[in-house]
C-alpha positions as CSV (number, residue, x, y, z in Angstrom):
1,X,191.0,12.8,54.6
2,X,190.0,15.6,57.7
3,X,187.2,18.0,57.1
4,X,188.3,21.1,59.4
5,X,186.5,24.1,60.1
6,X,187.7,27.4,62.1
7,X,185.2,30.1,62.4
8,X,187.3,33.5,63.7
9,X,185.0,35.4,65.9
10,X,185.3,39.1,67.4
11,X,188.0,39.2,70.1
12,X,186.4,41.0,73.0
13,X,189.1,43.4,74.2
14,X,191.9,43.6,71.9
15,X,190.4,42.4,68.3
16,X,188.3,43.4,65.5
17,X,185.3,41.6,63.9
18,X,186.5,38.4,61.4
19,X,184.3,35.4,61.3
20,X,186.3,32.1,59.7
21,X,184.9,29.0,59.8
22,X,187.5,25.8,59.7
23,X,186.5,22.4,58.4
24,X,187.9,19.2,57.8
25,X,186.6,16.2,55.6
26,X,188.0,12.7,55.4
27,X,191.2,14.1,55.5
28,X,194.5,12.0,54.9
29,X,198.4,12.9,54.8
30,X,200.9,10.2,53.0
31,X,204.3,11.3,53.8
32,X,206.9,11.0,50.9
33,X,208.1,7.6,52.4
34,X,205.4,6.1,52.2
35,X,204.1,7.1,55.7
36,X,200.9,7.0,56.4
37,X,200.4,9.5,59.4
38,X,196.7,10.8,59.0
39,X,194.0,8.9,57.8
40,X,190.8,9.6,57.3
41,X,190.1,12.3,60.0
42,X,186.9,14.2,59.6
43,X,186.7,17.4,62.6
44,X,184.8,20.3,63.0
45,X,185.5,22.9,65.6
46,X,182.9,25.6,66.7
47,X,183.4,29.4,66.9
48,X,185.0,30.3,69.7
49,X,185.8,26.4,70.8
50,X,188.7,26.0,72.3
51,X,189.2,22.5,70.7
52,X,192.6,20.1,72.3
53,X,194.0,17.5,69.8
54,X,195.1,15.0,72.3
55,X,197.4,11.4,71.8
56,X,200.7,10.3,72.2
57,X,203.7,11.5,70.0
58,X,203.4,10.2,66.3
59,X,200.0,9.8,66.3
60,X,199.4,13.0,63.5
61,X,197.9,15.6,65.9
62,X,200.1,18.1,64.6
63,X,200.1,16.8,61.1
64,X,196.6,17.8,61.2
65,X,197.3,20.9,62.7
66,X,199.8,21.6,60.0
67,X,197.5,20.9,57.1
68,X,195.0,23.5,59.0
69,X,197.9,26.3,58.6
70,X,198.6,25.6,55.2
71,X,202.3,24.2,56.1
72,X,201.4,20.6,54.9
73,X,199.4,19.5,51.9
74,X,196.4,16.7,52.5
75,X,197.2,13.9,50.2
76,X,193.2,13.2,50.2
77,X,190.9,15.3,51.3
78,X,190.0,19.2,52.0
79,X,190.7,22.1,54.3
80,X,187.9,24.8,54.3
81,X,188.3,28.3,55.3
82,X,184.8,30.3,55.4
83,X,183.4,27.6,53.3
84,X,185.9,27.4,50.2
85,X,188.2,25.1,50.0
86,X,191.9,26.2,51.4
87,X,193.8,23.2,49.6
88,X,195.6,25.9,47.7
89,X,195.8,28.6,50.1
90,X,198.8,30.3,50.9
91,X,199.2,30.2,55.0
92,X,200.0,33.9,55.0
93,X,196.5,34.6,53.3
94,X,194.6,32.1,56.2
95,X,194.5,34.6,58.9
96,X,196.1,32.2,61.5
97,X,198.3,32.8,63.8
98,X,200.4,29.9,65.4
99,X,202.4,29.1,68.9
100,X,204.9,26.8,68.6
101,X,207.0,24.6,71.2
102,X,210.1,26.3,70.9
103,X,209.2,29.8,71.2
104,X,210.9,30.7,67.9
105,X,211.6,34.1,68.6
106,X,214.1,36.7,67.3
107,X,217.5,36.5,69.6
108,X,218.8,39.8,68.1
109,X,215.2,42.1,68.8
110,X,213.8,43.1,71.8
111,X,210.5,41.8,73.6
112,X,208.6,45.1,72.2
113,X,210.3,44.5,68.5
114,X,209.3,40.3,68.5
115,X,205.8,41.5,69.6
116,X,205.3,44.0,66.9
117,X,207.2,42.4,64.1
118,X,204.4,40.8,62.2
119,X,202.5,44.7,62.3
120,X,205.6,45.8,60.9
121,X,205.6,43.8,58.3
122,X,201.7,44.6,57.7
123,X,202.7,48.5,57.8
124,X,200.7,49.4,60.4
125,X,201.6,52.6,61.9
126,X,204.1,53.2,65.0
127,X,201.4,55.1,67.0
128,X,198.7,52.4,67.0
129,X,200.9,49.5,66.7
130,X,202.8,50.8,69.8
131,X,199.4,50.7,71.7
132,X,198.5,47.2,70.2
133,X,201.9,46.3,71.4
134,X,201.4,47.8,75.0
135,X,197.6,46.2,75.4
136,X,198.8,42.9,74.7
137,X,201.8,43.0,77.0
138,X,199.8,44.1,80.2
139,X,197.1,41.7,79.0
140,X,200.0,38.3,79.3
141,X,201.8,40.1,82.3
142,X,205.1,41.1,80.4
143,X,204.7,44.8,80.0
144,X,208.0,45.7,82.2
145,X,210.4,43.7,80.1
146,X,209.2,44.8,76.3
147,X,213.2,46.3,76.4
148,X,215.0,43.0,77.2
149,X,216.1,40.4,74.4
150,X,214.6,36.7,74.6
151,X,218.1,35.5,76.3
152,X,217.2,37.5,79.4
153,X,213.6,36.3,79.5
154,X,212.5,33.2,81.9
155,X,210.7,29.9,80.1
156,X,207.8,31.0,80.6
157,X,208.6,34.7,79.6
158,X,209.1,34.0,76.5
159,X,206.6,32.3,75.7
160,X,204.1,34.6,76.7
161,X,206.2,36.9,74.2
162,X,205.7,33.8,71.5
163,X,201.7,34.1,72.6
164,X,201.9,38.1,72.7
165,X,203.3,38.1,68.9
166,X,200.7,35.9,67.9
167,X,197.9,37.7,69.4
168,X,198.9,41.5,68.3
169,X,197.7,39.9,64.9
170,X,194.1,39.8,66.1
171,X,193.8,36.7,63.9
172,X,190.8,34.2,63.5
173,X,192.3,31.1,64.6
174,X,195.1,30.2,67.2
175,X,197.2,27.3,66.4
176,X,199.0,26.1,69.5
177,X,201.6,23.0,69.1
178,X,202.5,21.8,72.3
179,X,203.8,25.2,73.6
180,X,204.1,23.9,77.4
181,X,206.0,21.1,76.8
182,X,209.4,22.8,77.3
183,X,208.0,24.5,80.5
184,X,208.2,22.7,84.4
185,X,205.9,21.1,85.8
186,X,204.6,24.2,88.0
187,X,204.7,26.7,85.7
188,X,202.9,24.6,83.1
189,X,200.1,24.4,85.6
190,X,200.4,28.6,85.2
191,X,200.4,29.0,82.1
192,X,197.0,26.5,80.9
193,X,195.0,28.8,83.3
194,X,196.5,31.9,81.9
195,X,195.8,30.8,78.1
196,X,192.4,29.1,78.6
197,X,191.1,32.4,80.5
198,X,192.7,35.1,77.6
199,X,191.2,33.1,74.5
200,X,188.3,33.0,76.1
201,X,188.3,36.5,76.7
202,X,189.5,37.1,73.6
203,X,186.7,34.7,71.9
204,X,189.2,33.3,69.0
205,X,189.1,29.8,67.8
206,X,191.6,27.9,69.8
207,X,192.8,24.6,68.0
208,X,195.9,23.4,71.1
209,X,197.6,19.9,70.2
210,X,199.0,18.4,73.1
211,X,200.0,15.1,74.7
212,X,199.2,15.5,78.3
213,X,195.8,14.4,79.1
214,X,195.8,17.3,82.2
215,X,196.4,20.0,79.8
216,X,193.7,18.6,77.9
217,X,190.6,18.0,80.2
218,X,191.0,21.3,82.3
219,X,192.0,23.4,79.1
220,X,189.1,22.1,76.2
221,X,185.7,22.6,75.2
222,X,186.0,19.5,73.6
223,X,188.4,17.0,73.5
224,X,189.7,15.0,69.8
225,X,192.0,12.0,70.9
226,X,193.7,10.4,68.4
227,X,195.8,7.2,67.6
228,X,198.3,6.1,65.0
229,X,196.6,9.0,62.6
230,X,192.9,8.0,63.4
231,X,190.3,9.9,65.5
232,X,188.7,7.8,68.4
233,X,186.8,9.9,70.2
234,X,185.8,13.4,69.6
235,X,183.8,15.0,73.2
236,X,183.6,16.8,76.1
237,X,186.3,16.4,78.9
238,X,182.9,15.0,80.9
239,X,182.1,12.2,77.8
240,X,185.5,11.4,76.9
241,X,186.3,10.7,80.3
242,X,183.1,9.1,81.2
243,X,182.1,7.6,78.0
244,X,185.3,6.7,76.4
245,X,184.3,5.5,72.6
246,X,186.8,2.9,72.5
247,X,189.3,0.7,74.9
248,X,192.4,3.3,73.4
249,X,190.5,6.0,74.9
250,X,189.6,4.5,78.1
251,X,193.3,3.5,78.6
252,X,194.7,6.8,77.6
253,X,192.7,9.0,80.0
254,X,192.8,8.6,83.8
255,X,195.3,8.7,86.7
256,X,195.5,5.7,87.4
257,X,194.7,4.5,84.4
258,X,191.7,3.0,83.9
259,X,191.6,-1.0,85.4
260,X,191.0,-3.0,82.0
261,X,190.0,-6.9,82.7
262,X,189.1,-9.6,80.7
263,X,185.9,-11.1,81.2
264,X,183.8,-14.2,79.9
265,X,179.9,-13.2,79.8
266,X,177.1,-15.6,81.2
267,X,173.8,-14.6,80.6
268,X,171.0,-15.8,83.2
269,X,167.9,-14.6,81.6
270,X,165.4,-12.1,83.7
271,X,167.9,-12.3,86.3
272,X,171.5,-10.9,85.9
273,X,174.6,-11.1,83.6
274,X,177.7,-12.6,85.2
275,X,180.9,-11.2,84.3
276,X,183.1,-13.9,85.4
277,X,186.9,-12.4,86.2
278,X,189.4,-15.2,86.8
279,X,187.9,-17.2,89.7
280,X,185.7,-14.7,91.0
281,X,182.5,-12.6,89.1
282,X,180.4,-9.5,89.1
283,X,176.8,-9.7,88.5
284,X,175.1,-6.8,86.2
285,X,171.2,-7.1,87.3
286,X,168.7,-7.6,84.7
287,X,167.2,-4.4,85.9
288,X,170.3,-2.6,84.5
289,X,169.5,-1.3,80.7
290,X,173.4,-1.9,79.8
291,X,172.5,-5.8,80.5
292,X,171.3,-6.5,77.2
293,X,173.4,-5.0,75.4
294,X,176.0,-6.9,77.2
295,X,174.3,-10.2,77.0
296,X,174.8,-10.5,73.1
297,X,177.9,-11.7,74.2
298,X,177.1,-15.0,76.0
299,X,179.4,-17.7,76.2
300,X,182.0,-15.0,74.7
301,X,185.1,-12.4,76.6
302,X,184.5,-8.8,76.6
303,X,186.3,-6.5,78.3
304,X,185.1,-4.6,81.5
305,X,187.0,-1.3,82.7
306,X,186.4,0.1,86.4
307,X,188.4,3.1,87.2
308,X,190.2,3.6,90.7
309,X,186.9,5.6,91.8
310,X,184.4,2.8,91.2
311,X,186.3,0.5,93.7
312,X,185.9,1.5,97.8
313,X,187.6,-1.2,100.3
314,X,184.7,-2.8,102.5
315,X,185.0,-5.1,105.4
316,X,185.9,-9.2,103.7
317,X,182.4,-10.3,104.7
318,X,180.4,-7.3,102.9
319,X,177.7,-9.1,100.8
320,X,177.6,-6.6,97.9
321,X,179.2,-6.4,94.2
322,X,182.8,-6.9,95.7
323,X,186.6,-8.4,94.6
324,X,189.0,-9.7,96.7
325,X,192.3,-9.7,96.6
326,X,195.9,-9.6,98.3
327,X,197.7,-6.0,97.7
328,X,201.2,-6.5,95.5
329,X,202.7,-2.9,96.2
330,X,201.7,0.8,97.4
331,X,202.3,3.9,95.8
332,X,202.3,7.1,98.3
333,X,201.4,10.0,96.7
334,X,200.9,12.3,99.4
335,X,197.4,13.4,99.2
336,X,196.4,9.6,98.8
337,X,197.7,6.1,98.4
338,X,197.1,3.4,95.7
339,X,197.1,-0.1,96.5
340,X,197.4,-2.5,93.6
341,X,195.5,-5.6,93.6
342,X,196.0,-8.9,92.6
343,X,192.7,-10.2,92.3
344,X,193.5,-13.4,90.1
345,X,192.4,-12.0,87.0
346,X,193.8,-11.1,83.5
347,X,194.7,-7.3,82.8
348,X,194.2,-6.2,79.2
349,X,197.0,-3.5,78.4
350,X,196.7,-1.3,75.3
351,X,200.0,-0.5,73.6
352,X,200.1,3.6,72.8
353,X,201.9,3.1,69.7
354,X,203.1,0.0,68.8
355,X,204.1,-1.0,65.0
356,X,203.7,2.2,62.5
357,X,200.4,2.0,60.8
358,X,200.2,-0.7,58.7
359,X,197.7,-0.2,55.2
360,X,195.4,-2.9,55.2
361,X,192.3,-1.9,54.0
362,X,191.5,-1.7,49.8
363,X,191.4,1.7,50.1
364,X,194.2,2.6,52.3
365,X,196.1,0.2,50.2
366,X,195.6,3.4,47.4
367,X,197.0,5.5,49.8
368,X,200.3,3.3,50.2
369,X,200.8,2.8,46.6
370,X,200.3,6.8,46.5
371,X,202.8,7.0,48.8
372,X,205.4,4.4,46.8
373,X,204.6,6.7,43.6
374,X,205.8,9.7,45.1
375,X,208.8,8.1,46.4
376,X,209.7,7.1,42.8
377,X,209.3,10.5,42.0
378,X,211.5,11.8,44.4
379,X,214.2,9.4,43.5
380,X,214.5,7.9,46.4
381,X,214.9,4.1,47.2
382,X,211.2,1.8,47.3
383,X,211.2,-0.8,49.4
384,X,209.5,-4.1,47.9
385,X,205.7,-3.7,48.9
386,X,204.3,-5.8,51.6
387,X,201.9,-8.7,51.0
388,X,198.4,-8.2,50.7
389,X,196.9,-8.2,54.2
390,X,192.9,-9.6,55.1
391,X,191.0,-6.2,55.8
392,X,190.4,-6.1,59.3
393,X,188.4,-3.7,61.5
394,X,189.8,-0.1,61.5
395,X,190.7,-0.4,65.5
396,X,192.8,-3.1,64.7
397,X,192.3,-7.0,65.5
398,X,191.0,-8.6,68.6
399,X,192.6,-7.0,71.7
400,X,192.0,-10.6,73.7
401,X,194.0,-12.1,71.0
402,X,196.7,-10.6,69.2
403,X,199.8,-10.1,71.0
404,X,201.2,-7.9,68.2
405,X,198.9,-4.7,69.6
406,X,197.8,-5.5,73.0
407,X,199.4,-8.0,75.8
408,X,197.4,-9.8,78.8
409,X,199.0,-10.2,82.2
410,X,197.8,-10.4,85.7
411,X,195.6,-7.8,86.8
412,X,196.9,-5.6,89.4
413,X,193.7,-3.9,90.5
414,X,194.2,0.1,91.3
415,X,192.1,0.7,94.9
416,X,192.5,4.3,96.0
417,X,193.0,4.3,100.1
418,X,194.4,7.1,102.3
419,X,197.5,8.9,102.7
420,X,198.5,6.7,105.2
421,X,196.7,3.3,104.7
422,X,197.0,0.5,107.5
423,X,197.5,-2.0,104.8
424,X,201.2,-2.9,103.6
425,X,202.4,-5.2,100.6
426,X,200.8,-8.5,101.2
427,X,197.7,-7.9,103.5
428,X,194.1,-9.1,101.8
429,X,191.9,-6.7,100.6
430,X,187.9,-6.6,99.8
431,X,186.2,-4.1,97.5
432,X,183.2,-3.0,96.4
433,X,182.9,-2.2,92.6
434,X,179.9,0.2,91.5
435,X,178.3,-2.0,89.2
436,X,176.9,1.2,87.4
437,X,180.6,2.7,86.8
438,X,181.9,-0.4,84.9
439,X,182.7,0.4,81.2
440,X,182.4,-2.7,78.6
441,X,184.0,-3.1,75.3
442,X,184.1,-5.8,72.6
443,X,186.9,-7.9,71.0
444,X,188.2,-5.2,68.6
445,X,188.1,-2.1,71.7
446,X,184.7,-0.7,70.8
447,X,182.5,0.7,73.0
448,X,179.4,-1.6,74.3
449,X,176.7,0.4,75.4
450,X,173.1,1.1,74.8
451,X,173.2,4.6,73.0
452,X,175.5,7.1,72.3
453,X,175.9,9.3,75.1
């Protein structure tokens, strides 16, 4: 089930006074096949937040957005508007207004006529809905083409008219599904300073589902990432970047992604912890609060993530916290170069998707009977229902151990090095890891750590 709550707030230039707040409970969403693609999701957004919904395709972001605008029904669960529920609320009476990839304009009406349409329809009046009209054009840079048709409009043209129509509605809550992803590269980059600054301005609710982690941690307030319909981390660009909650997260966010080793723990009491990384190790001092937390785990392998900024090359003989290793390839990227390290260690790689969500636990096995029922409804075909399966933690099973979500392989370390490095394909390399960058997380991909951020 998800819990959502939207508060609208007074737009500062263009709106008038509505307050709506949005919450979401325990929310889930069974699809009539028997799909599971929410479960359990429990969100609230603030007033005025500009809140991103971030994860790879499939992984119910927009579900969830969906179920805020009243297009999809929560199987379990409750969508509140002001405080009363919304289950049953028509989305024309939610005071939303929603952007959508595609545009999803009218090809036979003009730029003006698309903008005003929905004040049309409300029966506002030609003189002040031709002002509303005008404001909101100059305000998203399209006031000289309100006479041309959509056809005649650039990419990103029209989707500032898509934006302009939903804003003339001076609504409570924006909806945005993925409305840059048709957009180049350039342009993209544009338009998420453009939208970020007018919501702002305009103080209304932002709620932008998206699967590019750029748009996402220079856009939000605060960042939801989710994965295979559940919520892993709910934050700040700042915490979910430098606190991920779980190994998903942690993989998901960073360029390079974020170096994810297996590691067996050794604990040498009132001294340090050694992290021992194929044939070499890393010793966390006893001095370091994070040590005995990580020390639970003697004898057993965690994982430890170090991102490309917590590695430096050092001369071989430097007698700090280093790794050594012999570089496998470069990548040039102009500004800088990435040298990939093999260091003799095991990688841990986290699949994005993998297998659809399988229903394991008593009370998602509910869900998936729910879901069978519905199909028998429908009349369609029921496929013969799985075996029972052993309830297992709700990140999945051990990511040191089963192939069937995550893989091991050798490590390629990422070391950042300059736009022109010395170093080619082959040549040894020494770093120095910043023992107080490390991230550590358990068997099932949850966060070790002392406290919660």
């Amino acid at each position: 089930m998800i819990l959502v709550t939207v508060i609208r707030t007074r737009p500062r230039c263009l709106g008038e006074e509505t307050v709506t707040t949005v919450a979401l409970k325990d929310v889930s969403k069974v699809f009539r096949n028997g799909t599971l693609a929410v479960d359990n999701v429990t969100l609230d957004v603030h007033d005025g937040e500009f809140m991103v919904l971030l994860g790879p395709s499939g992984c119910g972001k927009s579900t969830v957005l969906r179920m805020i605008a009243g297009l999809e029904d929560p199987t379990r669960g409750a969508v509140l508007l002001d405080g009363e529920l919304a289950n049953d609320l028509p989305p024309q009476d939610r005071r939303i207004a929603m952007v959508f990839q595609d545009f999803a304009l009218y090809p036979h009406m003009t730029v003006r006529e698309n903008i005003s349409f929905p004040l049309r329809l409300a029966g506002i009046e030609p003189a002040p809905r031709g002002e509303r009209v005008a404001d909101v054009a100059s305000a998203l840079g399209i006031g000289d083409v309100l006479g041309r048709k959509p056809s005649q409009l650039s990419g990103g043209q029209r989707q500032r008219v898509a934006m302009g129509r939903a804003i003339v509605r001076r609504p409570g809550l924006f909806l945005m599904d993925e409305p840059l992803s048709n957009l180049d590269s350039g342009l993209r980059a544009e338009l998420r300073a453009e939208i970020s600054a007018l919501t702002r301005e305009l103080g209304v609710t932002t709620i932008y589902v998206t699967h590019d982690q750029a748009e996402a941690l220079t856009m939000a307030d605060r960042v939801a990432i989710m994965r295979r319909g559940v919520l892993q981390d709910v934050g700040t660009p700042t915490q979910v970047y430098g606190r991920p909650a779980t190994l998903y997260v942690a993989a998901f966010l960073g360029s390079p992604r974020m170096n994810l080793l297996e590691a067996s723990v050794y604990v040498h009491l009132d001294r340090y912890v050694q992290l021992k990384l194929g044939e070499q190790s890393l010793y966390l001092p006893w001095t370091d609060i994070r040590s005995r937390a990580v020390a639970h785990y003697h004898g057993e392998r965690i994982v430890v993530g170090m991102r490309a900024e917590a590695l430096t090359p050092v001369v071989p003989d430097d007698p700090g916290d280093v790794l050594r290793g012999r570089i496998r390839y470069l990548e040039h990227h102009g500004h800088e170069s990435l040298a990939f390290l093999d260091i003799g260690a095991t990688a841990v790689v986290v699949d994005e998707m993998g297998a659809p969500v399988e229903v394991t636990e008593p009370g998602q096995r509910g869900l998936r009977r729910l879901g069978r029922v519905v199909q028998r409804l429908a009349g369609r075909p029921v496929e013969p229902a799985p075996p029972p399966a052993p309830a297992t933690d709700r990140r999945g099973g051990s990511v040191l151990s089963d192939p069937g979500r995550h893989h091991r392989r050798p490590a390629e370390l990422a070391v950042r090095l300059a736009p022109y490095p010395t170093v080619t394909a082959g040549h040894p390399l020494t770093v120095s890891v910043r023992m107080d960058a490390l991230h550590f997380f358990d068997e099932r991909g949850g966060r070790i750590d002392i406290g919660w951020r």
